[in-house]
CHARMM internal coordinates of N, CA and C (Angstrom, degrees):
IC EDIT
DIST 1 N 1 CA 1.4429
DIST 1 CA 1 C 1.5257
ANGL 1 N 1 CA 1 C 109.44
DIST 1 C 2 N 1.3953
ANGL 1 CA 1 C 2 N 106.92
DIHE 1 N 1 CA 1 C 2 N 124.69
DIST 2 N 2 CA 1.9316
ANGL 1 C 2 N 2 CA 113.89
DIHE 1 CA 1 C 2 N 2 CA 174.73
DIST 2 CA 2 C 1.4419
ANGL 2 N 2 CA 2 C 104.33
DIHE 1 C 2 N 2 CA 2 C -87.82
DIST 2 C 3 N 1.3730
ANGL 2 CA 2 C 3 N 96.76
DIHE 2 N 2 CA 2 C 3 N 127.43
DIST 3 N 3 CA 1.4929
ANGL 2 C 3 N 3 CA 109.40
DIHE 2 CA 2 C 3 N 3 CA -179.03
DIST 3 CA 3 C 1.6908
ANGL 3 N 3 CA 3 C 98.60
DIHE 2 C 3 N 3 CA 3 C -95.80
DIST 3 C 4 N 1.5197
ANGL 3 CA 3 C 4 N 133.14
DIHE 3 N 3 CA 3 C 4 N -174.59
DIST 4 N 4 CA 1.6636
ANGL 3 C 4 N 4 CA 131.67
DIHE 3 CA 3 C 4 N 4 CA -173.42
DIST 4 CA 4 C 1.7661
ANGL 4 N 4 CA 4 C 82.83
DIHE 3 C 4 N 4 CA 4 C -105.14
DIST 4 C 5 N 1.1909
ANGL 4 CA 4 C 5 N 111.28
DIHE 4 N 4 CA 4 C 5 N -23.64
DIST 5 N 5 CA 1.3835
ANGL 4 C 5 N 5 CA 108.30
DIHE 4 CA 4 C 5 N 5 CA 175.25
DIST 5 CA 5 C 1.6603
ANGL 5 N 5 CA 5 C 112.97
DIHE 4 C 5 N 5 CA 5 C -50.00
DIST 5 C 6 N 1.0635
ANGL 5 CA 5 C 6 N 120.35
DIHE 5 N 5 CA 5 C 6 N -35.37
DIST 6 N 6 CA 1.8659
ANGL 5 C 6 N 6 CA 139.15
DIHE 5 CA 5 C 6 N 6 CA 175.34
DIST 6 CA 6 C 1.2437
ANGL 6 N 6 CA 6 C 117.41
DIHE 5 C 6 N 6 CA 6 C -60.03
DIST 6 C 7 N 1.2095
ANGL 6 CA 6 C 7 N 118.54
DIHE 6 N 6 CA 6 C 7 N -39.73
DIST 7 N 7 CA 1.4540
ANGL 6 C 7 N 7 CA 149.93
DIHE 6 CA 6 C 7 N 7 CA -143.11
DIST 7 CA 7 C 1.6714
ANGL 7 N 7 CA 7 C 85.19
DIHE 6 C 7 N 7 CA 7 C -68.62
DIST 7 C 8 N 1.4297
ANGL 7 CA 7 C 8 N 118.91
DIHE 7 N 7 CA 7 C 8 N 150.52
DIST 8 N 8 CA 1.5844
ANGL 7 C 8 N 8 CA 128.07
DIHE 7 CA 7 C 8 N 8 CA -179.17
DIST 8 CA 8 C 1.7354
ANGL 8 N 8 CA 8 C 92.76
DIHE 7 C 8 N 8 CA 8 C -123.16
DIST 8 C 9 N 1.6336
ANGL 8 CA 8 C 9 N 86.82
DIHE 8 N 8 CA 8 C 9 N 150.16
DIST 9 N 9 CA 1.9213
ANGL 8 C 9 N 9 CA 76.86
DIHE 8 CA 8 C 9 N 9 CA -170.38
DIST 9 CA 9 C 1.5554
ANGL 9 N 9 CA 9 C 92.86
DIHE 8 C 9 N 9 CA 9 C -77.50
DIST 9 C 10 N 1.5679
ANGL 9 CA 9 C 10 N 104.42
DIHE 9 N 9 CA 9 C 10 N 173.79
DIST 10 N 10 CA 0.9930
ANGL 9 C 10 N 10 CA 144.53
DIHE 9 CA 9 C 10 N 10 CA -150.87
DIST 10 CA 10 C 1.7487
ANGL 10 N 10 CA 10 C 124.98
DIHE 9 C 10 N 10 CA 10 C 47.60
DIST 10 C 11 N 1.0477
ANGL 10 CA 10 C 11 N 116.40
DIHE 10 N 10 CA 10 C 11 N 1.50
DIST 11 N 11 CA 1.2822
ANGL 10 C 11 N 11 CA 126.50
DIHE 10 CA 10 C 11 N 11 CA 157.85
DIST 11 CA 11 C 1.3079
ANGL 11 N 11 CA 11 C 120.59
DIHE 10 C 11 N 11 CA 11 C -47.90
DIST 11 C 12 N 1.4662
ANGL 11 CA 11 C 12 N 123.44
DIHE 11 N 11 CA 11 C 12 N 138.43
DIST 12 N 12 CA 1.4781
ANGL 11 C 12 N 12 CA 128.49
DIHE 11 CA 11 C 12 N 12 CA 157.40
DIST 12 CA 12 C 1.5616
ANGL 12 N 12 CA 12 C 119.19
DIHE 11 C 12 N 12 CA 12 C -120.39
DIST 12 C 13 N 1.6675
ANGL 12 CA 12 C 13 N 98.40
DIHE 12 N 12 CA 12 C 13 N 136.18
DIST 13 N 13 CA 1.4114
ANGL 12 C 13 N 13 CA 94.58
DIHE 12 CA 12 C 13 N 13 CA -177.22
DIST 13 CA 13 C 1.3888
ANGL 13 N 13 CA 13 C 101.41
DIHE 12 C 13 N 13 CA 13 C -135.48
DIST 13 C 14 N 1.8267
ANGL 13 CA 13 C 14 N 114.95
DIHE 13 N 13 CA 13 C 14 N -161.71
DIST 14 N 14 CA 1.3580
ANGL 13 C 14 N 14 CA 120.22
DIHE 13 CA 13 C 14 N 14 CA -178.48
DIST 14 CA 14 C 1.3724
ANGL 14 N 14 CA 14 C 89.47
DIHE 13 C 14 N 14 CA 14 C -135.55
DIST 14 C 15 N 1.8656
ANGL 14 CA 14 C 15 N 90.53
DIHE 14 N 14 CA 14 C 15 N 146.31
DIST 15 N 15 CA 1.3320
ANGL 14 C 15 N 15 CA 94.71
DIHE 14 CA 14 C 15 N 15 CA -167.19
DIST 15 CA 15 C 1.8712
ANGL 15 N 15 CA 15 C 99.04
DIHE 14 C 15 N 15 CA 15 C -91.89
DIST 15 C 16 N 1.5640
ANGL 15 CA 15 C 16 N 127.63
DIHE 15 N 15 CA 15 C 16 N 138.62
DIST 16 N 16 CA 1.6166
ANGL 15 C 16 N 16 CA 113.46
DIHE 15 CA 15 C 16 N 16 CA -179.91
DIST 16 CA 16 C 1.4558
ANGL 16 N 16 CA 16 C 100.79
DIHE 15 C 16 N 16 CA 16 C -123.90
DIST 16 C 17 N 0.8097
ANGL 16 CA 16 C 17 N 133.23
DIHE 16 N 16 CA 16 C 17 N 25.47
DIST 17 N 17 CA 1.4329
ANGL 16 C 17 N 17 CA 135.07
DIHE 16 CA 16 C 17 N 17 CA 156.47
DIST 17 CA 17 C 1.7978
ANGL 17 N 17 CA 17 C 126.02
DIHE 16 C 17 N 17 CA 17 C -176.69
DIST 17 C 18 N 1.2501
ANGL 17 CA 17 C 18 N 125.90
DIHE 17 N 17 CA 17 C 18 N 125.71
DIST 18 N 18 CA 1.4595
ANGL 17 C 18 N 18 CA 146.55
DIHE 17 CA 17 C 18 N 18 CA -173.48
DIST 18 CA 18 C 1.9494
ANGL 18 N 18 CA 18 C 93.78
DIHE 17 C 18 N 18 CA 18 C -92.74
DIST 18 C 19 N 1.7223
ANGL 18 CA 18 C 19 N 103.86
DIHE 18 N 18 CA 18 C 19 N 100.85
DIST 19 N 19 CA 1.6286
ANGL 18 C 19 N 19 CA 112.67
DIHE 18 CA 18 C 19 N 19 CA 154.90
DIST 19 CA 19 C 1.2695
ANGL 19 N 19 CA 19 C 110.92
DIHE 18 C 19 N 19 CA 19 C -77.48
DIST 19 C 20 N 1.8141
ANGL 19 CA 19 C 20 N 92.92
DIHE 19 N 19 CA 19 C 20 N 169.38
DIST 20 N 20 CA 1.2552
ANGL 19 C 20 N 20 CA 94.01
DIHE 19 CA 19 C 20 N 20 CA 155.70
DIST 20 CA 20 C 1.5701
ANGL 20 N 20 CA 20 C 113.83
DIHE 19 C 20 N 20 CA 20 C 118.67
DIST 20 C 21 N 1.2792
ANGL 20 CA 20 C 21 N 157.52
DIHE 20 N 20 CA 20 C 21 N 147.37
DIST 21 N 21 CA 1.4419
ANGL 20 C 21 N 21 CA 148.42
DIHE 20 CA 20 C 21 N 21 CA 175.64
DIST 21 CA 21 C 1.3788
ANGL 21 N 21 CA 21 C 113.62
DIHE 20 C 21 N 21 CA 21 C -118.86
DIST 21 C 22 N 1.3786
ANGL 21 CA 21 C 22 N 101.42
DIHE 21 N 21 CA 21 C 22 N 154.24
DIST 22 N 22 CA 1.9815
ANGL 21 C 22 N 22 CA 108.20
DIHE 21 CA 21 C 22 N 22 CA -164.12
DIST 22 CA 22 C 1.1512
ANGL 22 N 22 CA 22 C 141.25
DIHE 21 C 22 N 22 CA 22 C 50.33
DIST 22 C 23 N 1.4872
ANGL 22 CA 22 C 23 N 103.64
DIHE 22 N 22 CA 22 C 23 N -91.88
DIST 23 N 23 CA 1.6834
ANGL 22 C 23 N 23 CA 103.21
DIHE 22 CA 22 C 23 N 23 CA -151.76
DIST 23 CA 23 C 1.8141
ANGL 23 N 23 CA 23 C 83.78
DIHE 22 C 23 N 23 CA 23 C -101.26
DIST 23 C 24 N 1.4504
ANGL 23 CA 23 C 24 N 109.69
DIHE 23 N 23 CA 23 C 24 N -42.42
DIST 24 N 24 CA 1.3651
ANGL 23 C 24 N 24 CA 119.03
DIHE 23 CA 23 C 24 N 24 CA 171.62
DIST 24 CA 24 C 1.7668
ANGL 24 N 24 CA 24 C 116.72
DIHE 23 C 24 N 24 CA 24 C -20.24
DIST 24 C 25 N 1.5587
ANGL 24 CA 24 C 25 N 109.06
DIHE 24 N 24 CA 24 C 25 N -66.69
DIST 25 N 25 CA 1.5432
ANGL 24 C 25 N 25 CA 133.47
DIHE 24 CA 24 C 25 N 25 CA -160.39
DIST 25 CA 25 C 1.5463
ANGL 25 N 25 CA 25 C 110.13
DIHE 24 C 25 N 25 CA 25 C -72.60
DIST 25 C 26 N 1.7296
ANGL 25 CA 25 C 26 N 93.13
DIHE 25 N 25 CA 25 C 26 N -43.61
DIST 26 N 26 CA 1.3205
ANGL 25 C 26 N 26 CA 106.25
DIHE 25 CA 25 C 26 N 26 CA -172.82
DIST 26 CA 26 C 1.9057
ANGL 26 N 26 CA 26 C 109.97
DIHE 25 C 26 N 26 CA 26 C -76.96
DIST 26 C 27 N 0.9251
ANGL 26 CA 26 C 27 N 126.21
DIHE 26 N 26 CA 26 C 27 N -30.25
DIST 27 N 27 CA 1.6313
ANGL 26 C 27 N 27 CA 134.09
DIHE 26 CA 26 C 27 N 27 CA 174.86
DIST 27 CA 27 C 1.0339
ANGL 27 N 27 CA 27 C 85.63
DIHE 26 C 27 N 27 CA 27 C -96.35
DIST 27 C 28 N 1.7092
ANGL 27 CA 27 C 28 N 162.57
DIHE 27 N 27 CA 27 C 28 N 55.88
DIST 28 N 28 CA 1.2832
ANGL 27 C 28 N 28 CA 128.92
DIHE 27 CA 27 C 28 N 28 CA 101.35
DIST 28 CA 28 C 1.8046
ANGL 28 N 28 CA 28 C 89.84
DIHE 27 C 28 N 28 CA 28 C -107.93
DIST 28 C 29 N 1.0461
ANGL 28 CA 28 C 29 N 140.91
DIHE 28 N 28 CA 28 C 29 N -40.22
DIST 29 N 29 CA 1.6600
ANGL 28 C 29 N 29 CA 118.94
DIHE 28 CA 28 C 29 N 29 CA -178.84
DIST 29 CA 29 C 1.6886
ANGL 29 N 29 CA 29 C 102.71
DIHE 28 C 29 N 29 CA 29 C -74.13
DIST 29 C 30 N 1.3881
ANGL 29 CA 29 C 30 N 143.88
DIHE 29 N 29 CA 29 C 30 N 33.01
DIST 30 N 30 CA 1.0131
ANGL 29 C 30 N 30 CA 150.27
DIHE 29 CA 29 C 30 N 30 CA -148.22
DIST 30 CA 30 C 2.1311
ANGL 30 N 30 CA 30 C 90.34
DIHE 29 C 30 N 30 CA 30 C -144.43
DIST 30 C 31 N 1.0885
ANGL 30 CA 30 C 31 N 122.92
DIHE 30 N 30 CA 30 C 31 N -27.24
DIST 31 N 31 CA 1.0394
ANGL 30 C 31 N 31 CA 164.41
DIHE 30 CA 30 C 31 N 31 CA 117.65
DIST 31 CA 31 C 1.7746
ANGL 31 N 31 CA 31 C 142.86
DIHE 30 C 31 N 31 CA 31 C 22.22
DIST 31 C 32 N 1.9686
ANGL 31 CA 31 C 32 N 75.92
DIHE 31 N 31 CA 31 C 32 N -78.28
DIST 32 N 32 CA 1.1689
ANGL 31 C 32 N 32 CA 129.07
DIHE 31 CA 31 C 32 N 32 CA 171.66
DIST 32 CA 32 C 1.6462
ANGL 32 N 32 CA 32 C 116.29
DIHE 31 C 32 N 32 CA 32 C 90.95
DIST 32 C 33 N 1.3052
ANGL 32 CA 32 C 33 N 94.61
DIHE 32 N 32 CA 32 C 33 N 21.36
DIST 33 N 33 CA 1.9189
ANGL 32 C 33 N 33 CA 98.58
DIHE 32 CA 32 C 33 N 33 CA 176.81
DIST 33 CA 33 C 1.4800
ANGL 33 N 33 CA 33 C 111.81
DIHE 32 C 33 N 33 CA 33 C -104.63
DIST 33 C 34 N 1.2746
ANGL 33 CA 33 C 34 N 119.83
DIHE 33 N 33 CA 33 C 34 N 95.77
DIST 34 N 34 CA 1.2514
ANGL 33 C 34 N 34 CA 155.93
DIHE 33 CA 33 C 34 N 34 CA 156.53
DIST 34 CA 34 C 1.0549
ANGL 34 N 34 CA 34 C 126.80
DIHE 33 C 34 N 34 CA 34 C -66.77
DIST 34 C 35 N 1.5910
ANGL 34 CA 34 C 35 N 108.22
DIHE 34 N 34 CA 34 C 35 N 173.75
DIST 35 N 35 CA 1.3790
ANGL 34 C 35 N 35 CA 113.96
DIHE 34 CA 34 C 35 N 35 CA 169.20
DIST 35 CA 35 C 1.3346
ANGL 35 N 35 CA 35 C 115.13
DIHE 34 C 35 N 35 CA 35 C -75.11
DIST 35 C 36 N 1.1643
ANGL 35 CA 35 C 36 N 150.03
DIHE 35 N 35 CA 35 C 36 N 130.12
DIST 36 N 36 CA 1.4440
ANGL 35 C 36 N 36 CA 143.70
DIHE 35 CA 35 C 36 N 36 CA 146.42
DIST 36 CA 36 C 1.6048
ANGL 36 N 36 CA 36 C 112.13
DIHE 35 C 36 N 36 CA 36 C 122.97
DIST 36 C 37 N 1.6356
ANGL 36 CA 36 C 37 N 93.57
DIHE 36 N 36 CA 36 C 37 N -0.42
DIST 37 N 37 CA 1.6130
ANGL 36 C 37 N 37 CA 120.14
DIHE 36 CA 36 C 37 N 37 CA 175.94
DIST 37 CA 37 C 1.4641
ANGL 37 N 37 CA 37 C 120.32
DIHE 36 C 37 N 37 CA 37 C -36.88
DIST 37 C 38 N 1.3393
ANGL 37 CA 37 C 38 N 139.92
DIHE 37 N 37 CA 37 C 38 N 170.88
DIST 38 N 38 CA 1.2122
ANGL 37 C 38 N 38 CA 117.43
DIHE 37 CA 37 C 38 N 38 CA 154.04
DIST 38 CA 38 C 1.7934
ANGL 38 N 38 CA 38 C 89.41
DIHE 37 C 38 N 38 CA 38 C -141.04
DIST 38 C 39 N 1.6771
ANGL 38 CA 38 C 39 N 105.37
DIHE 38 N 38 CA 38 C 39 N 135.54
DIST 39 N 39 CA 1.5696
ANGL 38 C 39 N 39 CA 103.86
DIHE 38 CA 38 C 39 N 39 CA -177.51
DIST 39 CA 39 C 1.6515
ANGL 39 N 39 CA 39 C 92.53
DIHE 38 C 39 N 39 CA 39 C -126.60
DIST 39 C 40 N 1.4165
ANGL 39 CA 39 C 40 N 84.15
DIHE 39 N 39 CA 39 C 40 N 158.31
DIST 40 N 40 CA 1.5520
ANGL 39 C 40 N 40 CA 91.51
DIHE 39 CA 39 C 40 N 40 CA 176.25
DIST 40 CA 40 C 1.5912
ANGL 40 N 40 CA 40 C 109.01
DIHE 39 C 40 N 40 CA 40 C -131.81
DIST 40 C 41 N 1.2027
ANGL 40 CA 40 C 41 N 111.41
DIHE 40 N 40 CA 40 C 41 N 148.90
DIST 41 N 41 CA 1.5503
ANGL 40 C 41 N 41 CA 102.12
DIHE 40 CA 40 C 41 N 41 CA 176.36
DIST 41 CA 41 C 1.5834
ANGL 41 N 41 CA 41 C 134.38
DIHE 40 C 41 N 41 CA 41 C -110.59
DIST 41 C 42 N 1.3155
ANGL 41 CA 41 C 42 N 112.81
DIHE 41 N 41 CA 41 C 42 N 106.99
DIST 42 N 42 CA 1.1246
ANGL 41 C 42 N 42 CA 138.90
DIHE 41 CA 41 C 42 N 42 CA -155.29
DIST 42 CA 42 C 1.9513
ANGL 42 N 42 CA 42 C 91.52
DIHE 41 C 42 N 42 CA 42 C -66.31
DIST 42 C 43 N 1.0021
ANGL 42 CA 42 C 43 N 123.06
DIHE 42 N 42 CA 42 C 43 N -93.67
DIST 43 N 43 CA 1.5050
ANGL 42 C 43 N 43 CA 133.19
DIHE 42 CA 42 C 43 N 43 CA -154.26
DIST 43 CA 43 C 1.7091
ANGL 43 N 43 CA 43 C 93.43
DIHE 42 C 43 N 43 CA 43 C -142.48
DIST 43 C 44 N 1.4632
ANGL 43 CA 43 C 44 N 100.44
DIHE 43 N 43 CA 43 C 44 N 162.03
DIST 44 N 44 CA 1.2224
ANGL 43 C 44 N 44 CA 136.85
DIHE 43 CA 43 C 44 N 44 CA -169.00
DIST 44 CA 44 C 1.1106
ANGL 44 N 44 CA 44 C 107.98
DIHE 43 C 44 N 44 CA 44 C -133.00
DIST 44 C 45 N 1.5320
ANGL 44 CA 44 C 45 N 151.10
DIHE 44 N 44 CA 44 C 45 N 111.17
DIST 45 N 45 CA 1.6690
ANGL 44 C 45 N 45 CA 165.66
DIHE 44 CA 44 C 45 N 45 CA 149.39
DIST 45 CA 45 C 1.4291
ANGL 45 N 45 CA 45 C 104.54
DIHE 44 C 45 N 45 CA 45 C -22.74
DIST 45 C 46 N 1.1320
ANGL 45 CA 45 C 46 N 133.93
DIHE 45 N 45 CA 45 C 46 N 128.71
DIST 46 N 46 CA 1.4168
ANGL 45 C 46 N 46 CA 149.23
DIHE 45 CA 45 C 46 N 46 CA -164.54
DIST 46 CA 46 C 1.7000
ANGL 46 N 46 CA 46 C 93.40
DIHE 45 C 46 N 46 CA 46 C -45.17
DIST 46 C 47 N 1.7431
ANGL 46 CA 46 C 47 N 130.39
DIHE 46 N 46 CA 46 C 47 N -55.88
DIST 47 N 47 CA 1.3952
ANGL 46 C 47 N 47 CA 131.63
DIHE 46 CA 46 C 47 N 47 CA -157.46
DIST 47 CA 47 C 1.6813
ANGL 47 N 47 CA 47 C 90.47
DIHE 46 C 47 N 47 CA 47 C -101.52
DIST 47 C 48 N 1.2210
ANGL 47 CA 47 C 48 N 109.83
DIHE 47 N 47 CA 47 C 48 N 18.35
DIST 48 N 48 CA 1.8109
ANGL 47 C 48 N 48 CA 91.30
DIHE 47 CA 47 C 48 N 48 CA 174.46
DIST 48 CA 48 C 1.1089
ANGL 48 N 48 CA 48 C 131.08
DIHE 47 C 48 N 48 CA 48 C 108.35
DIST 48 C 49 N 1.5115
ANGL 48 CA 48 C 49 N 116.80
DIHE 48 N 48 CA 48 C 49 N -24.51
DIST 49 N 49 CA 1.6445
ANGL 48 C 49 N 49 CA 130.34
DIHE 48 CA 48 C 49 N 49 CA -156.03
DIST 49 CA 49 C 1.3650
ANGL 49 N 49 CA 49 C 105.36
DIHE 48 C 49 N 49 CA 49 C -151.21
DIST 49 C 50 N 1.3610
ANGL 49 CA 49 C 50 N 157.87
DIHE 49 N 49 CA 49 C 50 N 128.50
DIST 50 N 50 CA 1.8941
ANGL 49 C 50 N 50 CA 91.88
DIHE 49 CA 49 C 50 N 50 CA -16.58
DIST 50 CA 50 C 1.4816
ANGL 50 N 50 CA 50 C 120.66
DIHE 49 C 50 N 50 CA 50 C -75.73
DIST 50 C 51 N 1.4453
ANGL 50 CA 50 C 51 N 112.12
DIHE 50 N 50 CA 50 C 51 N -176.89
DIST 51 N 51 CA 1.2651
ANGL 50 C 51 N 51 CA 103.78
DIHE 50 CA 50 C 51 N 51 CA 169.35
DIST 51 CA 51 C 1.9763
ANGL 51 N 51 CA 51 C 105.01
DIHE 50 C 51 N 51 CA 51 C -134.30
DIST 51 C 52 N 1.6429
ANGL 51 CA 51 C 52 N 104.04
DIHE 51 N 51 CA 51 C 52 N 116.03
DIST 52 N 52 CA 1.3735
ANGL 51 C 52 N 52 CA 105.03
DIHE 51 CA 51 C 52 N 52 CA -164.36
DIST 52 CA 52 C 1.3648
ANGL 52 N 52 CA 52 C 118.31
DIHE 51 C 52 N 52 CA 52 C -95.54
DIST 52 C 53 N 1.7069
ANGL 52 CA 52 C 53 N 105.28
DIHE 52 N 52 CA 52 C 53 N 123.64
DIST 53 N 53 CA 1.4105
ANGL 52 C 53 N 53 CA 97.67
DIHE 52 CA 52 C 53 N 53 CA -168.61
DIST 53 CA 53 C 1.9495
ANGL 53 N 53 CA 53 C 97.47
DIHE 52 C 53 N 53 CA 53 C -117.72
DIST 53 C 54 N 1.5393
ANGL 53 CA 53 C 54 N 96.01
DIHE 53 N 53 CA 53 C 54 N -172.05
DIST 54 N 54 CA 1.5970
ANGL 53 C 54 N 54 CA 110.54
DIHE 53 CA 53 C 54 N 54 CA 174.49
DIST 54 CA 54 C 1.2892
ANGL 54 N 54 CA 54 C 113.46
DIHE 53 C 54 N 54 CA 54 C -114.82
DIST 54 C 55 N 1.5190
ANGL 54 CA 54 C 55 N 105.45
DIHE 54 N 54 CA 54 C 55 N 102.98
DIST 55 N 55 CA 1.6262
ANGL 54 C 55 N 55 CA 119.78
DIHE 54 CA 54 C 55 N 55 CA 161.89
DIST 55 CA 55 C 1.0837
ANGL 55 N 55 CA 55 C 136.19
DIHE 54 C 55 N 55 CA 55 C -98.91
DIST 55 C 56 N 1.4086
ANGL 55 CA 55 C 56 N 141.31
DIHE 55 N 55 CA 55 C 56 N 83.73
DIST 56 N 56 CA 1.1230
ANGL 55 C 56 N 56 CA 133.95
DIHE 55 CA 55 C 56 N 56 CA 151.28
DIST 56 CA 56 C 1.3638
ANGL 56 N 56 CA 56 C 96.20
DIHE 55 C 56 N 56 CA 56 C 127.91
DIST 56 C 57 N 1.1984
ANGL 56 CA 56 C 57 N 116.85
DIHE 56 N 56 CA 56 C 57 N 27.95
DIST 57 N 57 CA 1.6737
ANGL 56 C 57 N 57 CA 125.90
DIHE 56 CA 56 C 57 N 57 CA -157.08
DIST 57 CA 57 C 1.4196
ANGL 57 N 57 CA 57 C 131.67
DIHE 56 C 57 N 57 CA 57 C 70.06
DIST 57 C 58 N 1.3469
ANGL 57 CA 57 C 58 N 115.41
DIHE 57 N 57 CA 57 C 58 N 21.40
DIST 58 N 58 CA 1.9462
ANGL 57 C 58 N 58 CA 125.19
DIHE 57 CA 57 C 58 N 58 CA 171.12
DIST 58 CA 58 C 1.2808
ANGL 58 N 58 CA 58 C 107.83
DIHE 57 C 58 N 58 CA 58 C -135.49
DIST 58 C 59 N 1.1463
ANGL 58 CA 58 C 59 N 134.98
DIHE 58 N 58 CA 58 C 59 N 173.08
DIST 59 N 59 CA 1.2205
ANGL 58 C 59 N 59 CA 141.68
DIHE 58 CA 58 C 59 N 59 CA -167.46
DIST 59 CA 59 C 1.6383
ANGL 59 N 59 CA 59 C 104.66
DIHE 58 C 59 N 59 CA 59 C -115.33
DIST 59 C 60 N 1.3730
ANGL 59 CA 59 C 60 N 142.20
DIHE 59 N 59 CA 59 C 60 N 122.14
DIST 60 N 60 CA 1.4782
ANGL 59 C 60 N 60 CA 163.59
DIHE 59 CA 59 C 60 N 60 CA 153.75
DIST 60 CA 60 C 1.5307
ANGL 60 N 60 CA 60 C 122.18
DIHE 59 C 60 N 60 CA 60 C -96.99
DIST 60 C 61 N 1.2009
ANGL 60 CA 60 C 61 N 90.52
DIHE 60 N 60 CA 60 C 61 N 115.40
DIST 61 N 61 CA 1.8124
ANGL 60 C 61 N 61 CA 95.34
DIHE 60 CA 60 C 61 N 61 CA 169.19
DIST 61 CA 61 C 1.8561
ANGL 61 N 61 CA 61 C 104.95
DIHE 60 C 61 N 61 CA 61 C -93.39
DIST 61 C 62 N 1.5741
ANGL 61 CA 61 C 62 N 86.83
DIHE 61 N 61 CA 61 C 62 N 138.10
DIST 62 N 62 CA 2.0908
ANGL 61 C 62 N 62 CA 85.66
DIHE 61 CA 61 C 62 N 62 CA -169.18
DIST 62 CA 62 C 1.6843
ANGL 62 N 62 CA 62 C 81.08
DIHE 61 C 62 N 62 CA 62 C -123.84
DIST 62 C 63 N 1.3178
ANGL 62 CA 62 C 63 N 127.74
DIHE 62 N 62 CA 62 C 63 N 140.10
DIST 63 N 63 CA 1.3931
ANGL 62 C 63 N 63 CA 130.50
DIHE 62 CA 62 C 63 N 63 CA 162.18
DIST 63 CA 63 C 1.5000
ANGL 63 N 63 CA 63 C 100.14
DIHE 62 C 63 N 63 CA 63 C -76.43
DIST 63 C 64 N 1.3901
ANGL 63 CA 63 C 64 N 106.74
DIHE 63 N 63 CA 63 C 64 N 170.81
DIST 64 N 64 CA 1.1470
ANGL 63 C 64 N 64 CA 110.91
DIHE 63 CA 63 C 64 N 64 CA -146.53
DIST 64 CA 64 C 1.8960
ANGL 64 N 64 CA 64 C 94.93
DIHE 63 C 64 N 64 CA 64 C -86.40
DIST 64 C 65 N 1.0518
ANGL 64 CA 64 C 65 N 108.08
DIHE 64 N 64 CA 64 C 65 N -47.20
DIST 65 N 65 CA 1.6699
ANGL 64 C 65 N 65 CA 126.80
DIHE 64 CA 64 C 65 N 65 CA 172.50
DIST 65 CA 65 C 1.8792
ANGL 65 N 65 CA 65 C 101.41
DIHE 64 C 65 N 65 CA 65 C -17.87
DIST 65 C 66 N 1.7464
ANGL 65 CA 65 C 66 N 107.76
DIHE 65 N 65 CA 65 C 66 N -60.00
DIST 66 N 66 CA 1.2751
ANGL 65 C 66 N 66 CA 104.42
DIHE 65 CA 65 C 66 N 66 CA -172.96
DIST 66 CA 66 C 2.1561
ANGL 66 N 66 CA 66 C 110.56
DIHE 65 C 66 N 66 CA 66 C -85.64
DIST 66 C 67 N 1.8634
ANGL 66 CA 66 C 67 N 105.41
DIHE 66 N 66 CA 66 C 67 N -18.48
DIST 67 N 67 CA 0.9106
ANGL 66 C 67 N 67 CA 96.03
DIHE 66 CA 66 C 67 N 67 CA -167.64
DIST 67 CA 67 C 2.0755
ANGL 67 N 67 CA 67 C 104.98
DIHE 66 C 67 N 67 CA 67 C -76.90
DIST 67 C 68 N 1.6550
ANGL 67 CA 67 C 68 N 108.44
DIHE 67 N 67 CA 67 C 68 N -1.07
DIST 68 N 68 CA 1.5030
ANGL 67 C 68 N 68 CA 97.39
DIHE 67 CA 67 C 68 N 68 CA 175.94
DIST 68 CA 68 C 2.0473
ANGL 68 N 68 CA 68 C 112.20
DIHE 67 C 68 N 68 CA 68 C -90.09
DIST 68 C 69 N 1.3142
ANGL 68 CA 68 C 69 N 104.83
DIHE 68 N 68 CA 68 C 69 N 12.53
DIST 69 N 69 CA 1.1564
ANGL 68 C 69 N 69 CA 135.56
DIHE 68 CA 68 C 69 N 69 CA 176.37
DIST 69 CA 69 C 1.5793
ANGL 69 N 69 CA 69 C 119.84
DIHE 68 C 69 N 69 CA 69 C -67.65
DIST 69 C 70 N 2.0588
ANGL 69 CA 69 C 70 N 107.92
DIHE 69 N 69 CA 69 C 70 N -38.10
DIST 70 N 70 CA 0.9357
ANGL 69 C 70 N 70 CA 120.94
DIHE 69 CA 69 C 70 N 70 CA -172.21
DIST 70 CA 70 C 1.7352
ANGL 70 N 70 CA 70 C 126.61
DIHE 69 C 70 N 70 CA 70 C -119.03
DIST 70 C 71 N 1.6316
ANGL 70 CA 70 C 71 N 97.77
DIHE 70 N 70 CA 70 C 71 N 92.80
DIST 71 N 71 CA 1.3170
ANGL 70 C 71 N 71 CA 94.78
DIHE 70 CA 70 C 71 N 71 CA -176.04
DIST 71 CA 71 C 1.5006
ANGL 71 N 71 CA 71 C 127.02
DIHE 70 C 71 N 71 CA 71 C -73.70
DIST 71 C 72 N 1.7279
ANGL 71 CA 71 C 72 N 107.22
DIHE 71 N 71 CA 71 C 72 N 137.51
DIST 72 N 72 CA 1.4496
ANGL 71 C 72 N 72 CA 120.20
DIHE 71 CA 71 C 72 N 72 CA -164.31
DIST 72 CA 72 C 1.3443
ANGL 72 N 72 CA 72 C 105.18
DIHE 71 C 72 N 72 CA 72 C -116.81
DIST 72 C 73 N 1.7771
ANGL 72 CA 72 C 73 N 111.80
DIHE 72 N 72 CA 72 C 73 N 146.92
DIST 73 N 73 CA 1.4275
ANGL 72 C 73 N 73 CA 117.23
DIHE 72 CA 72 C 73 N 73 CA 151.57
DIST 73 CA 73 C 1.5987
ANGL 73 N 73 CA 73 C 119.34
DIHE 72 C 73 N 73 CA 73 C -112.78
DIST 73 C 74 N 1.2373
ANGL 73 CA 73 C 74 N 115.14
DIHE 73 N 73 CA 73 C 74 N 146.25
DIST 74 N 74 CA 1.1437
ANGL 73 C 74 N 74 CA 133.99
DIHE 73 CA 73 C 74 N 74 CA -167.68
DIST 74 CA 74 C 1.4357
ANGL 74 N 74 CA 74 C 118.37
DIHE 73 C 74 N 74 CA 74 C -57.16
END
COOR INIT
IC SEED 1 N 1 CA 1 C
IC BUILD
C-alpha cells in the first residue's frame, strides 16, 4: 500500500482511500482529499514535515503523521 507519505515531489497521484478514525479522517476529507482526488506534490520542508501539495486547485501543507493516513495510486 502507497501512502502520499512516499510520494516524490513533483509527482501526481490519485488519492483511493482516506484512513484513519473520527476527528482524524474527517479533518483531512474536511480538506477536500478524497476518494478520486488528484494531488500533486508541490515541496517537501527541509526535515520532512510538512509536505505541501496542490488539491483541488490550492495549495495544503499535510504533516506527514496524517499524510501516511492517505492511501494513493499512481
Amino acid at each position: 500500500m502507497d501512502t502520499l507519505k512516499d510520494v516524490k515531489i513533483g509527482d501526481t497521484v490519485t488519492v483511493a482511500r482516506v484512513h484513519g478514525e473520527g476527528p482524524v479522517k474527517r479533518r483531512i476529507m474536511d480538506m477536500g482529499v478524497t476518494k478520486g482526488t488528484s494531488i500533486h506534490v508541490r515541496k517537501v520542508a527541509p526535515l520532512g514535515d510538512p509536505i505541501e501539495v496542490t488539491v483541488r486547485g490550492y495549495e495544503l501543507s499535510i504533516r506527514k503523521a496524517d499524510a501516511e493516513n492517505i492511501e494513493i495510486t499512481r
